[in-house]
C-alpha positions as CSV (number, residue, x, y, z in Angstrom):
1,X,14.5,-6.6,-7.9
2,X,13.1,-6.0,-4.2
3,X,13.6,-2.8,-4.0
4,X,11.5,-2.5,-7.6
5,X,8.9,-4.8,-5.7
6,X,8.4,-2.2,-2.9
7,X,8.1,0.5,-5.5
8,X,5.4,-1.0,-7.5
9,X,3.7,-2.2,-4.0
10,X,3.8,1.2,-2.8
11,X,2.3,3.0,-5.6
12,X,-0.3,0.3,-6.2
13,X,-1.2,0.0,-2.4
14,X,-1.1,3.5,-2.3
15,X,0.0,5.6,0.7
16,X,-3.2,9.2,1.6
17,X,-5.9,10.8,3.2
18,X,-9.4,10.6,1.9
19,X,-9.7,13.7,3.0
20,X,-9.5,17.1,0.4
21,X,-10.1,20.7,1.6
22,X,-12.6,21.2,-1.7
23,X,-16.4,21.0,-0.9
24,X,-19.1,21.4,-3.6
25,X,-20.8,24.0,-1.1
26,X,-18.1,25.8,-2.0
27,X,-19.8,26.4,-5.5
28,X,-22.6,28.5,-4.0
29,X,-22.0,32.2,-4.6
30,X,-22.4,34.1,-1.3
31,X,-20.7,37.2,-1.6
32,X,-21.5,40.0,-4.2
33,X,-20.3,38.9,-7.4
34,X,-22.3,37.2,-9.6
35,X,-19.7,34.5,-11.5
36,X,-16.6,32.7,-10.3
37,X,-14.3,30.6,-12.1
38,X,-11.9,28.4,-10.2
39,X,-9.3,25.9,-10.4
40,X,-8.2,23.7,-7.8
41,X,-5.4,20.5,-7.5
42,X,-4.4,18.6,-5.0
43,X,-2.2,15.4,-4.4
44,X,-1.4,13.4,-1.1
45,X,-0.6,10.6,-0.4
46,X,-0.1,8.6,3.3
47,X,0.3,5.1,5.3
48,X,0.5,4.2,9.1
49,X,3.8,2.3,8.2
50,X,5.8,3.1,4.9
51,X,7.9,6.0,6.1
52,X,8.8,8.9,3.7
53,X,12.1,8.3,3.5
54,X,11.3,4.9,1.6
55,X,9.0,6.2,-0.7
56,X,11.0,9.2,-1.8
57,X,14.5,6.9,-2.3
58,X,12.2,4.5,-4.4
59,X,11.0,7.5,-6.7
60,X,14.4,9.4,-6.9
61,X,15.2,5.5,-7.9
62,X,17.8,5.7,-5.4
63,X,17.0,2.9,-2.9
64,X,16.2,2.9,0.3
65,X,19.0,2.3,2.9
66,X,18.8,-0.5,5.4
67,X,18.2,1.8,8.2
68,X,15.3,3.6,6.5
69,X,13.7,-0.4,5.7
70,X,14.7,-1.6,9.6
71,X,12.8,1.7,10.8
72,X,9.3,0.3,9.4
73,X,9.7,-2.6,11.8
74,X,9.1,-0.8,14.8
75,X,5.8,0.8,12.9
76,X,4.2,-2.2,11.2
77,X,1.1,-4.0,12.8
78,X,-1.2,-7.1,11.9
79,X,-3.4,-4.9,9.5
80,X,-1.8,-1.6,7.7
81,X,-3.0,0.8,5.5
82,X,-1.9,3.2,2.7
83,X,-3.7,5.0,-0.3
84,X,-3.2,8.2,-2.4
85,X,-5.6,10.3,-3.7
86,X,-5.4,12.5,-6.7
87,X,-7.5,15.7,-8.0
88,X,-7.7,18.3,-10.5
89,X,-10.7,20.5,-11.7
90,X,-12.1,23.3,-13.1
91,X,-15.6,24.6,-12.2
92,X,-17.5,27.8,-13.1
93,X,-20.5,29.1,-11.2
94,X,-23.2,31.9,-12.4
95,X,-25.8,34.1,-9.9
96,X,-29.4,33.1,-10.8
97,X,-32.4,35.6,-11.2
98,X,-35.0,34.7,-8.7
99,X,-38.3,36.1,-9.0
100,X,-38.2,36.6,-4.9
101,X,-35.8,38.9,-3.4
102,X,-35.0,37.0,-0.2
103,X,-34.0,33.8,-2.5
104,X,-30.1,33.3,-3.7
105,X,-29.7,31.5,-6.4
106,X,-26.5,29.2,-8.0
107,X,-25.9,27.7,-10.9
108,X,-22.2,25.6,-11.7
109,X,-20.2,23.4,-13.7
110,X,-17.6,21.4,-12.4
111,X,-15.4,19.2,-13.7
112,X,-12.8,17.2,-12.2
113,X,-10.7,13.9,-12.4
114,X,-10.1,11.7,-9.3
115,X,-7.7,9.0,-8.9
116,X,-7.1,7.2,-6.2
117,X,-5.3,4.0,-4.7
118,X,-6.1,2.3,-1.2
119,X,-5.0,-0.3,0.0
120,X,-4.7,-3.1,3.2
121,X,-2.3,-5.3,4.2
122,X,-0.7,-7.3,7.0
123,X,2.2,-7.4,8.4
124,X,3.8,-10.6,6.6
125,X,3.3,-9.3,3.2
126,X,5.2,-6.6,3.7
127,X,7.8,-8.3,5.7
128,X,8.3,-10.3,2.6
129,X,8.8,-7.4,0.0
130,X,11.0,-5.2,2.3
131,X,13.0,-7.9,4.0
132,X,13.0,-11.1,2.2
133,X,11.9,-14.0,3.4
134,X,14.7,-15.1,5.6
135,X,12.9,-14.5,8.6
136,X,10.2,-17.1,7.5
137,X,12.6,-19.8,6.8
138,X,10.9,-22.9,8.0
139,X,7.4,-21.4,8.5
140,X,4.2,-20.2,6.8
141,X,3.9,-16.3,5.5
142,X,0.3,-15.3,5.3
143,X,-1.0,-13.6,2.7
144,X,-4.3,-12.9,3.9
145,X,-5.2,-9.4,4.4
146,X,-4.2,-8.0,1.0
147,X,-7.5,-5.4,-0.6
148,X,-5.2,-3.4,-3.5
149,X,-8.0,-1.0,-5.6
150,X,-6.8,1.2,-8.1
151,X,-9.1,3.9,-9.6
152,X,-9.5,7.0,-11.9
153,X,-12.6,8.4,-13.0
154,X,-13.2,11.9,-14.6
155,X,-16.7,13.7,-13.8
156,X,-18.9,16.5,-15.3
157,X,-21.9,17.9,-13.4
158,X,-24.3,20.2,-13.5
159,X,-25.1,21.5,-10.4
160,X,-28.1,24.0,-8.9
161,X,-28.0,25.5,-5.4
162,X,-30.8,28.2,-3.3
163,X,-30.1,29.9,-0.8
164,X,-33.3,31.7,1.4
165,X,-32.4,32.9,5.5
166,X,-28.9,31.5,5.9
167,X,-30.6,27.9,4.8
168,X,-28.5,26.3,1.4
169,X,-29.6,23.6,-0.4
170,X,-27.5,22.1,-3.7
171,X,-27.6,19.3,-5.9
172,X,-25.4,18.1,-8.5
173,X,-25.7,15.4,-10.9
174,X,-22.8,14.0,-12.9
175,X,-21.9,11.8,-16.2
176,X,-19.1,9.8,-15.4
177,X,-16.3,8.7,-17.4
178,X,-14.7,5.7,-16.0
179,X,-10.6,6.1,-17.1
180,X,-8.7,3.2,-15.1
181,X,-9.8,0.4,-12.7
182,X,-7.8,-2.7,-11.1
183,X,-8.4,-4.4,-8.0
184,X,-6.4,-7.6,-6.5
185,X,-8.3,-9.4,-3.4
186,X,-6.8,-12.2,-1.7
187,X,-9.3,-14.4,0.0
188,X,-6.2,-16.7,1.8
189,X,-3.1,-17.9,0.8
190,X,0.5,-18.2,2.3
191,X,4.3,-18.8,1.3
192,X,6.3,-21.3,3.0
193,X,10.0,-21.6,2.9
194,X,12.2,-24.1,4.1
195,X,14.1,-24.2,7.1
196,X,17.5,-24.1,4.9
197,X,16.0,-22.1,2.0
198,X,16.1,-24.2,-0.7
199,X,12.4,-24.3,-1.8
200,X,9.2,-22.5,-1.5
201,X,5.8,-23.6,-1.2
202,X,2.8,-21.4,-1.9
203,X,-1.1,-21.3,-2.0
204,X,-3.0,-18.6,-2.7
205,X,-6.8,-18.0,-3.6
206,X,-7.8,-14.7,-4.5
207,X,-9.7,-12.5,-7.7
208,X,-7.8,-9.9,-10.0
209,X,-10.2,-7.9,-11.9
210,X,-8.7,-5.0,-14.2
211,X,-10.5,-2.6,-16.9
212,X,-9.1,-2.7,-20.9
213,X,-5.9,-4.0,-20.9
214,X,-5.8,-2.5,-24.8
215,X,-6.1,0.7,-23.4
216,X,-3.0,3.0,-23.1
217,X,-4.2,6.6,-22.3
218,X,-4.1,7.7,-19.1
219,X,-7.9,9.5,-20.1
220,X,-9.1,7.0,-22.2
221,X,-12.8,5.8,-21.5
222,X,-13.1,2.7,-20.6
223,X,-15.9,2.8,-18.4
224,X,-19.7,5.2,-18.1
225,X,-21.5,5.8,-15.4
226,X,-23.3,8.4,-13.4
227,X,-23.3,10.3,-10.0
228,X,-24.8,13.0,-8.1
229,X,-23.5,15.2,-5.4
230,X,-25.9,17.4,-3.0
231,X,-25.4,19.2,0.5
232,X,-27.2,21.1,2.9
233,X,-26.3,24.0,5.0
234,X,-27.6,25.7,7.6
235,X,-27.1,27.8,10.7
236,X,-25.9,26.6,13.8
237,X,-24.4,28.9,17.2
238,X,-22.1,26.3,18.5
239,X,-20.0,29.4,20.2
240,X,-22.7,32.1,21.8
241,X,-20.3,34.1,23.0
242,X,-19.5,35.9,19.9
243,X,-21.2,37.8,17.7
244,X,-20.4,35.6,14.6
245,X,-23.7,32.1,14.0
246,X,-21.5,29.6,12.5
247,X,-23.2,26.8,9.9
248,X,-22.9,23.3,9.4
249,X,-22.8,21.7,6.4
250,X,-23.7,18.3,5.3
251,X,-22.4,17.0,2.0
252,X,-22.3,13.7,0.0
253,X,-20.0,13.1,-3.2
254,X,-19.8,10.6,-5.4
255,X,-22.8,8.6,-4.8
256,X,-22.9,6.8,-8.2
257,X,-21.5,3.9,-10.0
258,X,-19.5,3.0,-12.9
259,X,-20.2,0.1,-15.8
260,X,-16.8,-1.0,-17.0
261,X,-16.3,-1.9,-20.4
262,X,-17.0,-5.4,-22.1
263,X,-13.1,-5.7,-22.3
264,X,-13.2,-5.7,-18.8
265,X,-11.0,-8.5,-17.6
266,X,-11.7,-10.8,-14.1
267,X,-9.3,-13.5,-13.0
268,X,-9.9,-16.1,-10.3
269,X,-6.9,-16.9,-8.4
270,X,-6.5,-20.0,-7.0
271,X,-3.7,-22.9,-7.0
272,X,-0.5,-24.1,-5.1
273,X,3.1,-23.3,-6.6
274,X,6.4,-25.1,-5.0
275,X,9.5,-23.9,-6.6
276,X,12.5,-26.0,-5.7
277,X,15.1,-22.4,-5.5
278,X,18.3,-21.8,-7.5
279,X,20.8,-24.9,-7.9
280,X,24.3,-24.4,-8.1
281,X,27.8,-26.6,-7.8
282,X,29.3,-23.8,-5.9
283,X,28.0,-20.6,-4.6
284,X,30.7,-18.9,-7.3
285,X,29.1,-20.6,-10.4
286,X,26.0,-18.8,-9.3
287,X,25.4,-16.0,-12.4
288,X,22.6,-14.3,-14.1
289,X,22.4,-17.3,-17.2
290,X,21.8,-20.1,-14.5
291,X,19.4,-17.9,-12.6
292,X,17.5,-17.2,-15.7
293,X,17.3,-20.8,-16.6
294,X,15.8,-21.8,-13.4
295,X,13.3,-19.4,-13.3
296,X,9.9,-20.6,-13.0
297,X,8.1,-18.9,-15.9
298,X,4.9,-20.8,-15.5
299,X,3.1,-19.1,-12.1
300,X,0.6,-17.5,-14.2
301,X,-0.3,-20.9,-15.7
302,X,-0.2,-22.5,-12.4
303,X,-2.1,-20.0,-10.8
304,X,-4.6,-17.8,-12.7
305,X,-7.3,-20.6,-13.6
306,X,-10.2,-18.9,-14.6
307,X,-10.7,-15.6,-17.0
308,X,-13.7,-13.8,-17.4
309,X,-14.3,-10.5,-20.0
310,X,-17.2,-8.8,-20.0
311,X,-18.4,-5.3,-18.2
312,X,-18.8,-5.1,-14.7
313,X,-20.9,-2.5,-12.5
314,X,-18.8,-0.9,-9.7
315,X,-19.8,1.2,-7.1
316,X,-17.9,4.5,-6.8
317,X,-16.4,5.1,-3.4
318,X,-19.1,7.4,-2.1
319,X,-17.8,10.2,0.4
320,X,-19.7,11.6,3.5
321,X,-18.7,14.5,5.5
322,X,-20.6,16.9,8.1
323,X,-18.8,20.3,8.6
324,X,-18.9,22.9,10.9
325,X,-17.5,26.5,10.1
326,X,-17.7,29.6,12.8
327,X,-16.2,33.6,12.8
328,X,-14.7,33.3,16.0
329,X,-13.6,36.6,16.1
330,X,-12.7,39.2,13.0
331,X,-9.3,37.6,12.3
332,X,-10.1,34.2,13.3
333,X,-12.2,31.4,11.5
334,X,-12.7,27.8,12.7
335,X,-13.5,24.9,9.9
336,X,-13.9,21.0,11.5
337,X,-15.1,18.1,9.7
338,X,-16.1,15.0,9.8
339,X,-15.8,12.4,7.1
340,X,-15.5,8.7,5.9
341,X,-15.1,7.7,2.2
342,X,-16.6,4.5,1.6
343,X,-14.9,1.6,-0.1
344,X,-11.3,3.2,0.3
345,X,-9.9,1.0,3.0
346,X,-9.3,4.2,4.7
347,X,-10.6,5.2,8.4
348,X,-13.2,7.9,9.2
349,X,-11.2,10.9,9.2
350,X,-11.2,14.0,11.7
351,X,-9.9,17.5,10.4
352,X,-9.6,21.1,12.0
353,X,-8.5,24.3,10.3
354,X,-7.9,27.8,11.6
355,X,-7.3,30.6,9.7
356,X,-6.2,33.3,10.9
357,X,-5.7,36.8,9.3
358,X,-2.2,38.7,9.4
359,X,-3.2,42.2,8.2
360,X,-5.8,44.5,9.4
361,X,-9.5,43.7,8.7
362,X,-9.5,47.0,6.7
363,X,-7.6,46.4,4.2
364,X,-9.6,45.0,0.7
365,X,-7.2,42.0,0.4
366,X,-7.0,40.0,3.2
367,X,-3.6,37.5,3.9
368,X,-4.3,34.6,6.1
369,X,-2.6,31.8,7.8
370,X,-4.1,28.3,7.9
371,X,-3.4,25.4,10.4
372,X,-4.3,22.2,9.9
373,X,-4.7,19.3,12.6
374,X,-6.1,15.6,11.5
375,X,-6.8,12.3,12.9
376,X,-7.6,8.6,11.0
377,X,-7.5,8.6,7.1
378,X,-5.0,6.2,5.8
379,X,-2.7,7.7,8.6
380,X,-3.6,8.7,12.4
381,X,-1.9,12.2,13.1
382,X,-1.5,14.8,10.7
383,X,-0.1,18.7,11.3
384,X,0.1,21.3,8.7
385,X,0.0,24.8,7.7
386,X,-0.7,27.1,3.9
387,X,-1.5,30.2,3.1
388,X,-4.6,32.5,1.4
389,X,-5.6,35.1,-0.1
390,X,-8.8,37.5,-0.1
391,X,-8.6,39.8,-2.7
392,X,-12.2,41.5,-4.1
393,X,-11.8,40.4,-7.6
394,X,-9.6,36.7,-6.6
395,X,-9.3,34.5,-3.8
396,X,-6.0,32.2,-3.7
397,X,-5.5,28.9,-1.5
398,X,-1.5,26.8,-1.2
399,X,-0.8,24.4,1.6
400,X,0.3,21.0,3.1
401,X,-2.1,18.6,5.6
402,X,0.9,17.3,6.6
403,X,4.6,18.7,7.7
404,X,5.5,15.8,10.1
405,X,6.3,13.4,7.7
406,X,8.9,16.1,6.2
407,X,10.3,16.7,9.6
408,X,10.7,13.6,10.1
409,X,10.7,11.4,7.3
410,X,12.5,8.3,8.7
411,X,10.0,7.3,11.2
412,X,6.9,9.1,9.6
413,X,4.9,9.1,6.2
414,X,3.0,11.3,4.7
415,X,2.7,14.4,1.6
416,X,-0.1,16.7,0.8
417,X,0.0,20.0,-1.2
418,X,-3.6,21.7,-2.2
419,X,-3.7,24.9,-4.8
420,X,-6.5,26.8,-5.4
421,X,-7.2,29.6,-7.7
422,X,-10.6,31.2,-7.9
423,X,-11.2,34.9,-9.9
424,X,-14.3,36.9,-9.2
425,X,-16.6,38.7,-11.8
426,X,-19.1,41.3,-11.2
């Protein structure tokens, strides 16, 4: 039963970056063909203190070992952090005539599904699910500090961008189709045991809100709303010694909100619980009928006092990032950006890429290697590498933000794979 515990508290705490390598900006045609059509996925997932090893035993439905668990000791601190973030789209842009020459002009589609669960917690709560609650016999386990958001939304926009002297402007409004939402916040609370373990004690106050329960469909709509995406790019020499004027690009996503259903269900959480533990003449007479029977199956009664259904407006969790790109050199491009994504429990993030061609310049299809270093997210270091591809008529784009985790999977968290696909059309 614990180990399913820390399953479901993993995947509904979540464990990623906020970070993606996909930018609307990229949507602006500024080479010479006049359409694009692309696809791009990506998954990833990360925490400062649920190591890979965990998480992989709990999916392969394995188990964890005891040395994997006693390893996240050493990691854990007062407040922890984990979330994963989902994507997959499909977006289509088209060259504009402009009545002046000197003007470039975009039009796109894009349309994409995000999902995403972020989480915070403290350190007792996860002592508690990964250890028991031995170690809090005859003491109070807090269960403050607990913000568990789960989200999935699916967007279409319609977006316009000019270009005129190296300066790019875009904007992109968006319907919104809200698919899942739940959200658990405890305002206080703790768990006491007794110093021989025989009963607990606990009080929690908190709110559980969560979209239509009726719904079963991973697409299904049960939620509309609107956003708008827009960025703006121009030229900036942060290197003079080269030849190459880098840009810098700033971009917002996802500055919207979403009105959730009528079915749309809110509970207040507040009560106190004792439960006087499993009885027994002998520790042999101890089986699974007698520890049915003394169950406690009222909890929910005890606890969830107060139901509310109706819709409720929701903020979505707007994303801000400033980027800088430069040409270094003929093989050698430089990417670094700088982003937070609002209401995702997640820290501002810090990302650099290189990529770095292996073949000679003149060749048509070019092969490159990326690097990837990072710092913050749901995580604080992250190292990584991928591959792409520069070919006239297609561009292609495979990698990981995040190898240490793999290396090392016992002390370290951490998974991200990105794939891109994007064919050109003259």
């Amino acid at each position: 039963m614990r180990r399913f515990i820390l399953l479901i508290f993993i995947f509904l705490s979540g464990l990623a970056k906020g970070q993606t390598d996909f930018s609307i900006s990229q949507l602006a045609i500024s080479d010479s063909s006049k359409a694009q059509l692309g696809l791009w996925a990506e998954q990833s997932f990360n925490s400062n203190v649920i190591n890979n090893t965990v998480v992989f035993s709990l999916a392969r439905k394995s188990g964890p070992t005891y040395q994997s668990m006693q390893n996240m000791r050493s990691r854990v601190q007062s407040t922890n952090r984990g979330g994963y973030n989902g994507y997959e789209r499909i977006y289509y842009s088209q060259k504009l005539k402009s009545k002046r020459d000197s003007v470039n002009a975009t039009g796109f589609i894009n349309l994409f599904t995000h999902r995403q669960l972020s989480s915070v917690f403290g350190e007792d709560p996860l002592r508690l699910i990964a250890f028991g609650n031995k170690d809090f016999a005859g003491k109070n386990a807090d269960l403050d500090k607990l913000d568990l958001t789960l989200l999935q939304y699916t967007t279409i926009q319609f977006g316009y961008a000019i270009e005129k002297n190296g300066y790019t402007l875009g904007i992109a409004p968006g319907l919104v189709v809200g698919n899942k939402y739940g959200s658990i916040q405890s305002d206080g609370g703790y768990l006491y045991t007794s110093p021989i373990g025989d009963s607990l004690f606990g009080s929690v106050e908190g709110q559980w809100t969560q979209s239509d329960t009726s719904s079963k469909l991973i697409y299904d709509p049960n939620g509309i709303g609107a956003s708008i995406d827009f960025f703006f790019s121009m030229p900036f020499d942060l290197f003079k010694k080269n030849k190459n004027i880098g840009n810098i690009t700033f971009e917002v996503n996802d500055l919207g909100f979403i009105t959730w259903n009528k079915n749309t269900l809110t509970y207040n959480i507040e009560g106190e619980y004792g439960w006087g533990g499993f009885k027994a003449p002998t520790l042999f007479d101890l089986n699974d009928s007698l520890i049915n029977l003394q169950r406690p199956n009222d909890v929910q009664q005890s606890l969830l006092n107060y139901t509310d259904v109706g819709s409720k407006n929701r903020f979505m969790p707007m994303r801000i990032s400033v980027r800088y790109q430069e040409q270094l050199s003929e093989k050698v491009l430089l990417v670094a950006t700088l982003e937070h994504r609002f209401m995702s429990q997640t820290l501002p993030f810090l990302g650099l890429n290189q990529e770095i061609r292996m073949n000679d310049i003149s060749k048509k299809t070019g092969l490159n290697l990326r690097f990837y270093e990072s710092f913050g997210g749901y995580n604080y270091i992250g190292l990584g590498s991928g591959i792409s591809i520069a070919h006239p008529k297609f561009d292609v784009i495979a990698g990981t933000r995040n190898l240490i985790g793999f290396f090392n999977p016992e002390y370290f968290s951490g998974f991200n794979v990105h794939l891109g696909f994007q064919w050109k059309f003259y």
